[in-house]
mmCIF file of the N, C-alpha and C atoms, coordinates in Angstrom:
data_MODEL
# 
_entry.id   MODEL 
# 
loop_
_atom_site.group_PDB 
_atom_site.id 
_atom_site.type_symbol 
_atom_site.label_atom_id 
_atom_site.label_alt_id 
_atom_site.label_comp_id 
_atom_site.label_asym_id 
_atom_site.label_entity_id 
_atom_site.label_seq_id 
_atom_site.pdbx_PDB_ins_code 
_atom_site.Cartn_x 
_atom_site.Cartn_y 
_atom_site.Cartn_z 
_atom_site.occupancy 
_atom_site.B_iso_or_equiv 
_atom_site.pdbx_formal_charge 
_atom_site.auth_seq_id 
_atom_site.auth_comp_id 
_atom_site.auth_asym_id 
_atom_site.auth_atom_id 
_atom_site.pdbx_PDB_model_num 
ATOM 1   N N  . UNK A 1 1  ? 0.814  -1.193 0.000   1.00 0.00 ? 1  UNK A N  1 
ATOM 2   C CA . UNK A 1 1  ? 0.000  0.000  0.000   1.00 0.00 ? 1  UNK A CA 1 
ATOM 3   C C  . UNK A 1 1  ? 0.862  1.263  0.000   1.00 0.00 ? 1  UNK A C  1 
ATOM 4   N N  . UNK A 1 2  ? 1.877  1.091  0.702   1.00 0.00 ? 2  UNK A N  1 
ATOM 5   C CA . UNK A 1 2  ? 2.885  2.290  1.265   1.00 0.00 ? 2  UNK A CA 1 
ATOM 6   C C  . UNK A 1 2  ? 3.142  2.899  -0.595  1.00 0.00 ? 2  UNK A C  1 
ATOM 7   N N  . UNK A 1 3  ? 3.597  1.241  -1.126  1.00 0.00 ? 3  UNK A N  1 
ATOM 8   C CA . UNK A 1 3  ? 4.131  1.581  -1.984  1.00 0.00 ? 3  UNK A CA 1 
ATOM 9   C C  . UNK A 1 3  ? 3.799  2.440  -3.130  1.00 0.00 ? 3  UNK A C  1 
ATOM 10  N N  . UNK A 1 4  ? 2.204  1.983  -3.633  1.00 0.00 ? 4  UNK A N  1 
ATOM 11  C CA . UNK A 1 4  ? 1.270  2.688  -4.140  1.00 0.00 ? 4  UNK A CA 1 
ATOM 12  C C  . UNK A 1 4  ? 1.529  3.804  -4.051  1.00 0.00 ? 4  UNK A C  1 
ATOM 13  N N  . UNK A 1 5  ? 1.604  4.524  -2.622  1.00 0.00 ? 5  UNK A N  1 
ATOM 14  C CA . UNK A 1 5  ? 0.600  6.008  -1.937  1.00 0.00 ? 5  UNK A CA 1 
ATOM 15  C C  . UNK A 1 5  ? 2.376  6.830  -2.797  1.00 0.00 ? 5  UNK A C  1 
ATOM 16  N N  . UNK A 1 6  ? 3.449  5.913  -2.714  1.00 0.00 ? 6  UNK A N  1 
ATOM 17  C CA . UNK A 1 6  ? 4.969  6.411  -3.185  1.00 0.00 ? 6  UNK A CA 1 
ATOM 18  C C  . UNK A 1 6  ? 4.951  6.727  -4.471  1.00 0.00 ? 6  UNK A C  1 
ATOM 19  N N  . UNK A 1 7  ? 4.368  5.769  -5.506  1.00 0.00 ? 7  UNK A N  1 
ATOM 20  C CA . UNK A 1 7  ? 4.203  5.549  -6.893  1.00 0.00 ? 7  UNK A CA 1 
ATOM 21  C C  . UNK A 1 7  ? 3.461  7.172  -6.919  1.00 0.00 ? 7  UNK A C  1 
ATOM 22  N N  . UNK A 1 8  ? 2.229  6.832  -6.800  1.00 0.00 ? 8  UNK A N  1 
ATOM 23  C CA . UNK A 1 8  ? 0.911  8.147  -7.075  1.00 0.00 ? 8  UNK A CA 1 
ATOM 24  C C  . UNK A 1 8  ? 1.843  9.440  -6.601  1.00 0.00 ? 8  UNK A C  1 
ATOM 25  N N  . UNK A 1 9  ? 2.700  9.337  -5.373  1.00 0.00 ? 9  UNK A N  1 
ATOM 26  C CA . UNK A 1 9  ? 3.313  10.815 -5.107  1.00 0.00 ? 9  UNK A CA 1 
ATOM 27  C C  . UNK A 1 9  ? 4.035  11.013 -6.125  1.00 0.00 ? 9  UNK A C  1 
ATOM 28  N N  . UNK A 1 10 ? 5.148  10.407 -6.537  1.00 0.00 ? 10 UNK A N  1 
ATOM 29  C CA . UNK A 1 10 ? 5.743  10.303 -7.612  1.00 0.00 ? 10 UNK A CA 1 
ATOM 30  C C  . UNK A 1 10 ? 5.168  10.638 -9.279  1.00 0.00 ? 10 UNK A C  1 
ATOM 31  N N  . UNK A 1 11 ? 4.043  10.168 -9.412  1.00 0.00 ? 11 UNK A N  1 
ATOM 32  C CA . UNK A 1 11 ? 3.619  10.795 -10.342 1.00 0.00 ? 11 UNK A CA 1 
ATOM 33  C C  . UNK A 1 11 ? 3.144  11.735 -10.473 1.00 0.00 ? 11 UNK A C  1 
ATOM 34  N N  . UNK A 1 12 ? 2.526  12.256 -9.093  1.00 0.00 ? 12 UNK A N  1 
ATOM 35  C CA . UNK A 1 12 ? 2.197  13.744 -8.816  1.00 0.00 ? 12 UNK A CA 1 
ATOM 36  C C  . UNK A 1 12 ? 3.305  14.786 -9.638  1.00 0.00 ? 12 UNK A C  1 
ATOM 37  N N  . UNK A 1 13 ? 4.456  14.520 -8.426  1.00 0.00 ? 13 UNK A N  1 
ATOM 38  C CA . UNK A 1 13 ? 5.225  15.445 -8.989  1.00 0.00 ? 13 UNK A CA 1 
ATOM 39  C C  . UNK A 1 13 ? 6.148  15.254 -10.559 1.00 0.00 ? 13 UNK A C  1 
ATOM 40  N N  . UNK A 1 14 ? 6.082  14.279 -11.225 1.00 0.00 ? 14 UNK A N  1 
ATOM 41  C CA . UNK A 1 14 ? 6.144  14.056 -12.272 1.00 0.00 ? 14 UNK A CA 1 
ATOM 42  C C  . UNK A 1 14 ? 5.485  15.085 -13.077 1.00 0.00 ? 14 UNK A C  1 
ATOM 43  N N  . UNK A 1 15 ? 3.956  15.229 -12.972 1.00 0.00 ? 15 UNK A N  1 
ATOM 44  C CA . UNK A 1 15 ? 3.199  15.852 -13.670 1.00 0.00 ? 15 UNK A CA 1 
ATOM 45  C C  . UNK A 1 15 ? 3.149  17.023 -13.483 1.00 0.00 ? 15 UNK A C  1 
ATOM 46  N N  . UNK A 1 16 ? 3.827  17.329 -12.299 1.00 0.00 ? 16 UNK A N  1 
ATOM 47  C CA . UNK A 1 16 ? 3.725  18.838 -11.698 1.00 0.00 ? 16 UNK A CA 1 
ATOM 48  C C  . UNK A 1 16 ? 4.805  19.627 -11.867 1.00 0.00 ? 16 UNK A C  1 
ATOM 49  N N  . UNK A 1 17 ? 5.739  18.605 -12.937 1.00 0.00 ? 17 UNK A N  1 
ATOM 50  C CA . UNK A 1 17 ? 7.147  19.229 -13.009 1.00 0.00 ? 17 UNK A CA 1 
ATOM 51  C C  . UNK A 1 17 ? 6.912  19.337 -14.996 1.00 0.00 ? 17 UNK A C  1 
ATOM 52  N N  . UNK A 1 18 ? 6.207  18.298 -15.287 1.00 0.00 ? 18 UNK A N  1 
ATOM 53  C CA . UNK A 1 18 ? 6.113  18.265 -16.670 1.00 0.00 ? 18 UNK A CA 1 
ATOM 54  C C  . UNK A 1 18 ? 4.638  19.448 -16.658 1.00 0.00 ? 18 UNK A C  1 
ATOM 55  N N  . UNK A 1 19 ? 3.718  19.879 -16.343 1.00 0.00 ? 19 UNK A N  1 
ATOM 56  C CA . UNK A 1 19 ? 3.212  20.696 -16.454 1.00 0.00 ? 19 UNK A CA 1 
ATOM 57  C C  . UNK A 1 19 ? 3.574  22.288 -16.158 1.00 0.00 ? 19 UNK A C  1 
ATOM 58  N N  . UNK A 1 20 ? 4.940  22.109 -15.735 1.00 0.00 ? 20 UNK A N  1 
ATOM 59  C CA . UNK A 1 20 ? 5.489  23.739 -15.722 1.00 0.00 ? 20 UNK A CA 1 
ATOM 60  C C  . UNK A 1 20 ? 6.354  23.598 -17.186 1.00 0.00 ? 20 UNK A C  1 
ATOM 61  N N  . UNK A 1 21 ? 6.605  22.535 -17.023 1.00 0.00 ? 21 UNK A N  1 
ATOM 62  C CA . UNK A 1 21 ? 7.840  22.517 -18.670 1.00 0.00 ? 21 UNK A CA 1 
ATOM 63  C C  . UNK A 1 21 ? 6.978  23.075 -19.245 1.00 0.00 ? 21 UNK A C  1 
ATOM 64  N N  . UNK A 1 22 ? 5.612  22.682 -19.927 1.00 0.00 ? 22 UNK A N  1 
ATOM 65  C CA . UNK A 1 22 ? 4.527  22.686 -20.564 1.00 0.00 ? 22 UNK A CA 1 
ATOM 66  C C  . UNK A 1 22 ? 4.468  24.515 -21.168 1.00 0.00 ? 22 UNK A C  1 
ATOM 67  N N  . UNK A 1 23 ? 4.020  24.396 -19.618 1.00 0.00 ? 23 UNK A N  1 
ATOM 68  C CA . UNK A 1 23 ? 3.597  26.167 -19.409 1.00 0.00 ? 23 UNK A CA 1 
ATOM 69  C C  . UNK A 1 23 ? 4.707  27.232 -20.137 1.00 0.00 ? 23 UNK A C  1 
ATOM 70  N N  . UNK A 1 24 ? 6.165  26.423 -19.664 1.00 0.00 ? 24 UNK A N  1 
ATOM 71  C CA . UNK A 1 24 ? 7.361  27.307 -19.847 1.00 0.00 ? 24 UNK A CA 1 
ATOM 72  C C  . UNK A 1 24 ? 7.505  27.371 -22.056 1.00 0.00 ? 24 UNK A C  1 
ATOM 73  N N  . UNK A 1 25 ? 7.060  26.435 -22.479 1.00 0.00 ? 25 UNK A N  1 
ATOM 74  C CA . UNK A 1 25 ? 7.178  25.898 -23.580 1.00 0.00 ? 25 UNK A CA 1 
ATOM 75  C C  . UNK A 1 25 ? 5.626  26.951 -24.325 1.00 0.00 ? 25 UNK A C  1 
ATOM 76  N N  . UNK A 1 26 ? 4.899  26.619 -23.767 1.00 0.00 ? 26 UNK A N  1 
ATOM 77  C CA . UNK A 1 26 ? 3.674  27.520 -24.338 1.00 0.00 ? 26 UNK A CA 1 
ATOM 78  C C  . UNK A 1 26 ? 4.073  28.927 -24.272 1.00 0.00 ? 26 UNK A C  1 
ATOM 79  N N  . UNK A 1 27 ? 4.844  29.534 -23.175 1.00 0.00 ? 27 UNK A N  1 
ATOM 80  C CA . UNK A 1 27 ? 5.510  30.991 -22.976 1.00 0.00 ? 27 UNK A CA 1 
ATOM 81  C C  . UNK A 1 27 ? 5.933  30.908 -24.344 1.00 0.00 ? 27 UNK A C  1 
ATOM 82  N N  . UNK A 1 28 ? 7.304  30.058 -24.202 1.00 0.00 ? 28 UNK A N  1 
ATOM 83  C CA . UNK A 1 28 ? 8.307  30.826 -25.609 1.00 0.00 ? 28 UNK A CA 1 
ATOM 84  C C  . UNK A 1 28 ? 8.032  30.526 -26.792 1.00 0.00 ? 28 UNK A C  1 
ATOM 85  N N  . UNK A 1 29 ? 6.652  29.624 -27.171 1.00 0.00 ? 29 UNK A N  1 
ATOM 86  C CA . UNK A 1 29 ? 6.177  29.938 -28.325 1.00 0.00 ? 29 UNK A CA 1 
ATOM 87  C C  . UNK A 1 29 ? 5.060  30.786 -28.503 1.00 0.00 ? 29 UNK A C  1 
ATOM 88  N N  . UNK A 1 30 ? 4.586  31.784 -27.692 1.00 0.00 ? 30 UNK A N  1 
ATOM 89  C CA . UNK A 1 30 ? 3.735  32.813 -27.738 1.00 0.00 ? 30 UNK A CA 1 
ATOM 90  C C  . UNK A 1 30 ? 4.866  34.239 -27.898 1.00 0.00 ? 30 UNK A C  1 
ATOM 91  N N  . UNK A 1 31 ? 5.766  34.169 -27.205 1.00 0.00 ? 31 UNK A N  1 
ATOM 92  C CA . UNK A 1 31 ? 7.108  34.968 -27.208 1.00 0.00 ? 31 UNK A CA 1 
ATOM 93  C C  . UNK A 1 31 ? 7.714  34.625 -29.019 1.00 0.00 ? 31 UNK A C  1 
ATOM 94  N N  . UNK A 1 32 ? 7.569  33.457 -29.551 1.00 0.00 ? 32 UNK A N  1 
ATOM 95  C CA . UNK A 1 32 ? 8.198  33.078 -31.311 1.00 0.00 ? 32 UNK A CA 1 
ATOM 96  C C  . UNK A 1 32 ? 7.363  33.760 -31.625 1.00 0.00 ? 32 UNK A C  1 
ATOM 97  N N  . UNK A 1 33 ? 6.518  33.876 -31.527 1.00 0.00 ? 33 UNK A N  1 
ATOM 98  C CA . UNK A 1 33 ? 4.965  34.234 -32.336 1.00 0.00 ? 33 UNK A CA 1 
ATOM 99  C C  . UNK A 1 33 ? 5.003  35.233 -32.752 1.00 0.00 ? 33 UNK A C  1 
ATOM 100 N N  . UNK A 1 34 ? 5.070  36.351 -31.319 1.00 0.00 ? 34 UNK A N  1 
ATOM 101 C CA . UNK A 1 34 ? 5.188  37.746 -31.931 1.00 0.00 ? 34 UNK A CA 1 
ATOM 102 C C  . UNK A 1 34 ? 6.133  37.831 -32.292 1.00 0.00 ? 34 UNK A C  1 
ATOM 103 N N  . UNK A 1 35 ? 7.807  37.317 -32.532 1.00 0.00 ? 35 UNK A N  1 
ATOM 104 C CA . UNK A 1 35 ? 9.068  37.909 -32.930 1.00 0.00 ? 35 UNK A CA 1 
ATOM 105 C C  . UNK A 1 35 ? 8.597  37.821 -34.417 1.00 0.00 ? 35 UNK A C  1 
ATOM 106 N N  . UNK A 1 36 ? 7.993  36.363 -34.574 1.00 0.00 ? 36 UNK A N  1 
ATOM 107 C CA . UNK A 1 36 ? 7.738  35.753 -35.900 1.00 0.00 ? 36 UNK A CA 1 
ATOM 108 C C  . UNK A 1 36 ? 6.774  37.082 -36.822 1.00 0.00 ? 36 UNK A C  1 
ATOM 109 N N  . UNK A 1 37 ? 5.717  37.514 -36.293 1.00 0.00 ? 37 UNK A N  1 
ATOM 110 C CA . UNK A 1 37 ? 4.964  38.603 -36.964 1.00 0.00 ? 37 UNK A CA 1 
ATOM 111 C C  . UNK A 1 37 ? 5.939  40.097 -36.988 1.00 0.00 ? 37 UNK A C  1 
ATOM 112 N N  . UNK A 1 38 ? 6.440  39.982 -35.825 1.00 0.00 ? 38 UNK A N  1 
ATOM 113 C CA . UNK A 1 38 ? 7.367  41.039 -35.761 1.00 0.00 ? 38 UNK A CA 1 
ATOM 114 C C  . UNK A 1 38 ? 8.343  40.959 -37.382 1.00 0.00 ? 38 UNK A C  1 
ATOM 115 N N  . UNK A 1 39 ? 8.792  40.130 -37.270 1.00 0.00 ? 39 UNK A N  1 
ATOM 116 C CA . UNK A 1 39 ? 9.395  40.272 -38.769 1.00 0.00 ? 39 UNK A CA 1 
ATOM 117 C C  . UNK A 1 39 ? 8.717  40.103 -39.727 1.00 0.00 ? 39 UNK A C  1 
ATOM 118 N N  . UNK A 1 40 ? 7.629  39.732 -39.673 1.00 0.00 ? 40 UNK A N  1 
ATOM 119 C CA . UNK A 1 40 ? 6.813  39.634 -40.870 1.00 0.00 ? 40 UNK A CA 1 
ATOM 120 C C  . UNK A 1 40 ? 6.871  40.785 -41.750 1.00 0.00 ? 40 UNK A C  1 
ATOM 121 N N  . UNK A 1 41 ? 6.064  41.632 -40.370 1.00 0.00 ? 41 UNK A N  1 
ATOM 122 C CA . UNK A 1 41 ? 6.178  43.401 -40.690 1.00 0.00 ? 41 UNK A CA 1 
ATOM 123 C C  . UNK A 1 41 ? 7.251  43.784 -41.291 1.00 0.00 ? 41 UNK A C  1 
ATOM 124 N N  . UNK A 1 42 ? 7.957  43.753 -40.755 1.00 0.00 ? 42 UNK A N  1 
ATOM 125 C CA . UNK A 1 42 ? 9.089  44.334 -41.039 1.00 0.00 ? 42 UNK A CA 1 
ATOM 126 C C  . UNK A 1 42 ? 9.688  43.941 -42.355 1.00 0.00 ? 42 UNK A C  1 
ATOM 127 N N  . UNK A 1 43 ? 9.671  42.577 -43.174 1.00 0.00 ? 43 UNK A N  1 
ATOM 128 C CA . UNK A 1 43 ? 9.209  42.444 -44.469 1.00 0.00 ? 43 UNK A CA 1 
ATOM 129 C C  . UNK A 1 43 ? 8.763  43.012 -45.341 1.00 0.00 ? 43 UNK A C  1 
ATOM 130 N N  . UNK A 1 44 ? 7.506  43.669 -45.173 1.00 0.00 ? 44 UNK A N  1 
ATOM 131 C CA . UNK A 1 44 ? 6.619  43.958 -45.454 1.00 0.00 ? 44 UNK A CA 1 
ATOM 132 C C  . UNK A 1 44 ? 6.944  45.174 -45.819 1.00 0.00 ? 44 UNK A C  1 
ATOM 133 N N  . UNK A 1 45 ? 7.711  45.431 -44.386 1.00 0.00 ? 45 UNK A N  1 
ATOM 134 C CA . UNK A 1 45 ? 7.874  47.377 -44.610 1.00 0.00 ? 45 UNK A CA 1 
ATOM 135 C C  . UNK A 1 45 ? 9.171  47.763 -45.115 1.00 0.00 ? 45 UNK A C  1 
ATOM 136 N N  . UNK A 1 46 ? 9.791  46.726 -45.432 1.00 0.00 ? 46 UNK A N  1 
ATOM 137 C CA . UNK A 1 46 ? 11.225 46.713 -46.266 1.00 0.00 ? 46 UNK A CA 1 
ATOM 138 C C  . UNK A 1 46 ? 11.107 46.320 -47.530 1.00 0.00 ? 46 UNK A C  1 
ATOM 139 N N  . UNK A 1 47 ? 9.978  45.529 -48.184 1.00 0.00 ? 47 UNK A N  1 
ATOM 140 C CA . UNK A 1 47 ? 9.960  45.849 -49.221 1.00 0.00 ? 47 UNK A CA 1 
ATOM 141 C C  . UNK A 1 47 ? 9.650  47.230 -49.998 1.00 0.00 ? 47 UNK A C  1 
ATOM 142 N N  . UNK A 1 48 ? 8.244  47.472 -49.243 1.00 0.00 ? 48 UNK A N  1 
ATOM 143 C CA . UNK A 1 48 ? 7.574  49.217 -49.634 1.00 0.00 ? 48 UNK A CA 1 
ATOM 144 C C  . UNK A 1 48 ? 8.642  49.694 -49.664 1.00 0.00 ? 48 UNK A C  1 
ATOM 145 N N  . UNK A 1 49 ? 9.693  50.080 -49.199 1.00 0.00 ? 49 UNK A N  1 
ATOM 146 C CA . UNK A 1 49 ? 10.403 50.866 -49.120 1.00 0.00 ? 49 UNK A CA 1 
ATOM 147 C C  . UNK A 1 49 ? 11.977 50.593 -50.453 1.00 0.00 ? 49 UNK A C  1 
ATOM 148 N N  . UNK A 1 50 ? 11.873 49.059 -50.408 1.00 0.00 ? 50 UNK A N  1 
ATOM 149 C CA . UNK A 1 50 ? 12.409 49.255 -51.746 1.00 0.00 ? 50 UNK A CA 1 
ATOM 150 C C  . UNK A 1 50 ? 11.980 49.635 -53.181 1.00 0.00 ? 50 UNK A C  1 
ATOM 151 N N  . UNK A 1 51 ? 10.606 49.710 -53.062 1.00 0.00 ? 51 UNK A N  1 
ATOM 152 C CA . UNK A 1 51 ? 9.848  49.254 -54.018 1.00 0.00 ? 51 UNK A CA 1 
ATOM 153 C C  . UNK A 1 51 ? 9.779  51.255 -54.189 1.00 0.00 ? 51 UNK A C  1 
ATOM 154 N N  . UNK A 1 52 ? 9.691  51.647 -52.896 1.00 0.00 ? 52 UNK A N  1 
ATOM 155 C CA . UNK A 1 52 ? 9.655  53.538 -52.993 1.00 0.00 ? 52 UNK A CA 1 
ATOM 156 C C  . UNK A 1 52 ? 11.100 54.026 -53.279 1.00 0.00 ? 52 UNK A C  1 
ATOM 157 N N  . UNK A 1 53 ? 12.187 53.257 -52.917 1.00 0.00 ? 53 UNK A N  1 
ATOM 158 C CA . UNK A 1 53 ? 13.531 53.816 -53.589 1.00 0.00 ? 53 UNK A CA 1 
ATOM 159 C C  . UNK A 1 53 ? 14.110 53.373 -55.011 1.00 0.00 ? 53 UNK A C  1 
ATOM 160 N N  . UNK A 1 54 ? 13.244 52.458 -55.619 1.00 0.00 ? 54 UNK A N  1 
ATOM 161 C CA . UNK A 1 54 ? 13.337 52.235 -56.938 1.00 0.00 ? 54 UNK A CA 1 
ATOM 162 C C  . UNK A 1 54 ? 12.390 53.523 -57.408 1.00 0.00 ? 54 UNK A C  1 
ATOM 163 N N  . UNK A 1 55 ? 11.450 54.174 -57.271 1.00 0.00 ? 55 UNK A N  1 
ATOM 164 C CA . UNK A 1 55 ? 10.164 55.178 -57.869 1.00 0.00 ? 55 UNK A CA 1 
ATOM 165 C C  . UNK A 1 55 ? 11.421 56.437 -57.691 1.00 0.00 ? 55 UNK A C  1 
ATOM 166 N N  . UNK A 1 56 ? 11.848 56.138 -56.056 1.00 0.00 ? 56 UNK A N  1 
ATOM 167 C CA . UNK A 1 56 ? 12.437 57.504 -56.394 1.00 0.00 ? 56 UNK A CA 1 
ATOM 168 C C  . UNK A 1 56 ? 13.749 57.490 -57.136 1.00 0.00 ? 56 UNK A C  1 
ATOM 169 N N  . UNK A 1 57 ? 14.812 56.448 -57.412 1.00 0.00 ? 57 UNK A N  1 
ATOM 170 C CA . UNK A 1 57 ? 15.671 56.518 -58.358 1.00 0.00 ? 57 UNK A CA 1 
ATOM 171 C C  . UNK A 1 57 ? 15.491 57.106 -59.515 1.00 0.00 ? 57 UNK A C  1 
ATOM 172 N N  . UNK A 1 58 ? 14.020 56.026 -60.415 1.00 0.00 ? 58 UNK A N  1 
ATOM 173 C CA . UNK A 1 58 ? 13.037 56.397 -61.567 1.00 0.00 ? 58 UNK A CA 1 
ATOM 174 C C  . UNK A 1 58 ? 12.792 58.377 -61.955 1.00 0.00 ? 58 UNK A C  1 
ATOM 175 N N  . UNK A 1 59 ? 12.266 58.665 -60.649 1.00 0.00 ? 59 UNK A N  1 
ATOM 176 C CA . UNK A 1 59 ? 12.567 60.052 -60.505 1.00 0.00 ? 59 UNK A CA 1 
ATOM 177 C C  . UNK A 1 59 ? 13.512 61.094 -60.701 1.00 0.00 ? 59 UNK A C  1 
ATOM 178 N N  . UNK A 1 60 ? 14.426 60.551 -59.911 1.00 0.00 ? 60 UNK A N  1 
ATOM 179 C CA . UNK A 1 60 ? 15.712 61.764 -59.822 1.00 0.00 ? 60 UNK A CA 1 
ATOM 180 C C  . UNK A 1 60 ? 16.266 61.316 -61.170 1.00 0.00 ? 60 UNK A C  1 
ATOM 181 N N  . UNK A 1 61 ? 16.365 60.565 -61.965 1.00 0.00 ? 61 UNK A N  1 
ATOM 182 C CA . UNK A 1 61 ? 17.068 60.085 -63.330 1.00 0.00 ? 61 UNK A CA 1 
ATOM 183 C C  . UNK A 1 61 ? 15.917 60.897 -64.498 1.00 0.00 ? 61 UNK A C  1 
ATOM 184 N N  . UNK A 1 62 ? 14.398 60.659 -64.176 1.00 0.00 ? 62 UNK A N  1 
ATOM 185 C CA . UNK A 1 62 ? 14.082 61.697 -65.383 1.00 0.00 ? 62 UNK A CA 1 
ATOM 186 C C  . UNK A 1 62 ? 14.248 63.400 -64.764 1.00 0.00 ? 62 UNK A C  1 
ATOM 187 N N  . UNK A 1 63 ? 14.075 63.365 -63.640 1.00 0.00 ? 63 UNK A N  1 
ATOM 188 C CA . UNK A 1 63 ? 14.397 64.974 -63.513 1.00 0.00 ? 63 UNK A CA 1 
ATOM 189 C C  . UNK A 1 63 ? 16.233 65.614 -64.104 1.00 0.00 ? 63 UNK A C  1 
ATOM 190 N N  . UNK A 1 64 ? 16.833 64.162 -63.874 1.00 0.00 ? 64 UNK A N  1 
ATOM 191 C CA . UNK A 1 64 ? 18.155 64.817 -64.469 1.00 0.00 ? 64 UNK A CA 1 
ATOM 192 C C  . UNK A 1 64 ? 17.802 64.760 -65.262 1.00 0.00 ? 64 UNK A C  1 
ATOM 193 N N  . UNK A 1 65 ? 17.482 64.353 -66.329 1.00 0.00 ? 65 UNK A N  1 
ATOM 194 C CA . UNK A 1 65 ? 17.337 64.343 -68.041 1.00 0.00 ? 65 UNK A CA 1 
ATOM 195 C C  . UNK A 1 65 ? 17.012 65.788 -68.212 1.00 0.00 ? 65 UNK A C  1 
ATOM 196 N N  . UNK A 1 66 ? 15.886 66.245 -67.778 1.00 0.00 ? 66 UNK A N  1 
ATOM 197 C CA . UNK A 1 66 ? 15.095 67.179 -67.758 1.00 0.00 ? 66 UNK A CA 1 
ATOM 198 C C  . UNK A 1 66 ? 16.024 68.422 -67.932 1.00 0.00 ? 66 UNK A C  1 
ATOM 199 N N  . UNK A 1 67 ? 16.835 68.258 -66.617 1.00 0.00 ? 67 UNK A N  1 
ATOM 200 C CA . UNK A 1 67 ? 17.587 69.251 -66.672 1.00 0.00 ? 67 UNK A CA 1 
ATOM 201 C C  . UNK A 1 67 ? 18.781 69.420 -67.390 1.00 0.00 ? 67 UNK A C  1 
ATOM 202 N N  . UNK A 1 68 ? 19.197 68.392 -67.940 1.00 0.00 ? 68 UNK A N  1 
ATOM 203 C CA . UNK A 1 68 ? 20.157 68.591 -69.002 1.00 0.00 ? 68 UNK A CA 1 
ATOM 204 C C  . UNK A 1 68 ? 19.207 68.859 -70.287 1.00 0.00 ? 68 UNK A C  1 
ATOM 205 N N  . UNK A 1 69 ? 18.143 68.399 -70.459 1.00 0.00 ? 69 UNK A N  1 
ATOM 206 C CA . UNK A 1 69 ? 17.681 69.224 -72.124 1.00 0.00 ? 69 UNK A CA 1 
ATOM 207 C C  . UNK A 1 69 ? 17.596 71.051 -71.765 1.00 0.00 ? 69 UNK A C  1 
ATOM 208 N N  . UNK A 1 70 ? 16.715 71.099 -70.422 1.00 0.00 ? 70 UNK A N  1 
ATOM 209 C CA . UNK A 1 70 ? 17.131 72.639 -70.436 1.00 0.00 ? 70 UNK A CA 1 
ATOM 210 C C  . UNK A 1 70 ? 18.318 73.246 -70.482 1.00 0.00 ? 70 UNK A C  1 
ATOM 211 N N  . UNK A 1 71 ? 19.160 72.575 -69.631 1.00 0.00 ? 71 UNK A N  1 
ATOM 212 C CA . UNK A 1 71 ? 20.788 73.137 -69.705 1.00 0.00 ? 71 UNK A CA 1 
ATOM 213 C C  . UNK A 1 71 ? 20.582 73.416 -70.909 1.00 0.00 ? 71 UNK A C  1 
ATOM 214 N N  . UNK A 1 72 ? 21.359 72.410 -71.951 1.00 0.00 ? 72 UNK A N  1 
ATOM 215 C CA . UNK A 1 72 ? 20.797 72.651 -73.688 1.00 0.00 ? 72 UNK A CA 1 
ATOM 216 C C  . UNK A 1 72 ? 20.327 73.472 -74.273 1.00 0.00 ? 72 UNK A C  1 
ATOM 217 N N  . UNK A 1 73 ? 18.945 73.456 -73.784 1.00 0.00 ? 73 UNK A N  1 
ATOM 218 C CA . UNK A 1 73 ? 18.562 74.290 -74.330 1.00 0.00 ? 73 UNK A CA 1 
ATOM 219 C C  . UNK A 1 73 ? 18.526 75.319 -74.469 1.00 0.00 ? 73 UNK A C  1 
ATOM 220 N N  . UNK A 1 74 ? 18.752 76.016 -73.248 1.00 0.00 ? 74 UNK A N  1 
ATOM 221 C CA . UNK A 1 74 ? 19.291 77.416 -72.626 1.00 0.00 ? 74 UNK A CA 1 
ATOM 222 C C  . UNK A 1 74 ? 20.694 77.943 -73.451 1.00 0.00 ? 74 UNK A C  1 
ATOM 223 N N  . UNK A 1 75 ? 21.567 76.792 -73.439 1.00 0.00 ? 75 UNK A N  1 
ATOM 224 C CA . UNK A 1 75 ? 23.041 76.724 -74.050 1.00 0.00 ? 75 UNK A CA 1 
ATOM 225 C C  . UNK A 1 75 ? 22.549 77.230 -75.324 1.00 0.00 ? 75 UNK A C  1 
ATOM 226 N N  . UNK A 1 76 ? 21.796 76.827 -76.151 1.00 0.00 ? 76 UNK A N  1 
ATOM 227 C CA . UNK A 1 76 ? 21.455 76.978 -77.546 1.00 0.00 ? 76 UNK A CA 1 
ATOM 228 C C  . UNK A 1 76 ? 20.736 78.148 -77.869 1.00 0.00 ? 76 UNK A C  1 
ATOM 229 N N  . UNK A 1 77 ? 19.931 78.578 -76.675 1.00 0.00 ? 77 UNK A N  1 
ATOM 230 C CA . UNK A 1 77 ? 19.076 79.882 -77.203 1.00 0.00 ? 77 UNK A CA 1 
ATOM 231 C C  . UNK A 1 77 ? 20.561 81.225 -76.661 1.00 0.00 ? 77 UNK A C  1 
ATOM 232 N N  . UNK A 1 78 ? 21.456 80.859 -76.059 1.00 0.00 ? 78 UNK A N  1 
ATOM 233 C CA . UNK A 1 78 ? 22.243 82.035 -75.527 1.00 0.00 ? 78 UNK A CA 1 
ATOM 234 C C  . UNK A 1 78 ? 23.368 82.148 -77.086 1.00 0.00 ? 78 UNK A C  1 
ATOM 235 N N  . UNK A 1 79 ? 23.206 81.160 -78.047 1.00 0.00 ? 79 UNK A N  1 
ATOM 236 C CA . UNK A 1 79 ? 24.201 81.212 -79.278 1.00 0.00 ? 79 UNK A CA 1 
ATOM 237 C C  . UNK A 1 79 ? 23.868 81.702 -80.059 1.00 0.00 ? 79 UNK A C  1 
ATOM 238 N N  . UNK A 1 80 ? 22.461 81.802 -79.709 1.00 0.00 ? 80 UNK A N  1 
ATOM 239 C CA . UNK A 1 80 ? 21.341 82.372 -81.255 1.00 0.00 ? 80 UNK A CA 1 
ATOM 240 C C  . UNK A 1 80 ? 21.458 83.979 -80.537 1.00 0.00 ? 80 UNK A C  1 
ATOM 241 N N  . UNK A 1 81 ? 21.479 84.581 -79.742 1.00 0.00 ? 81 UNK A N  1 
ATOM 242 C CA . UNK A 1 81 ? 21.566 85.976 -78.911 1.00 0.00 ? 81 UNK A CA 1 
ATOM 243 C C  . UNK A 1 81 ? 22.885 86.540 -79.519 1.00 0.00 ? 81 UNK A C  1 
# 
């Protein structure tokens, strides 16, 4: 009987030691979770942002153009003067 009442304690704390693992294990995958969305975002917001420094490359390359036909052009109307 003794032995029993030893066994059952024993599994008590068995379960009472594997149910904190448990707990500790459910923590650091609620803790992955958000790192995991955390970078998601951040994906997300690193592409936009390549995707806005390609527009603005696109940009500053026709505004130079721009300004070299005026240069030009300016150059050309000051020859005809």
């Amino acid at each position: 009987m003794d032995e029993n009442k030893n066994e059952v304690e024993l599994l008590r704390i068995e379960n009472k030691d594997l149910m904190e693992k448990l707990d500790t294990l459910k923590q650091k995958r609620k803790d992955d979770y958000s790192r995991f969305t955390g970078n998601e975002r951040n994906i997300v917001e690193l592409e936009a942002l390549r995707e806005l420094k390609i527009k603005l490359v696109e940009s500053n390359s026709r505004l130079q153009r721009q300004l070299q036909e005026r240069e030009k052009f300016n150059g050309f109307k000051s020859t005809l003067n």
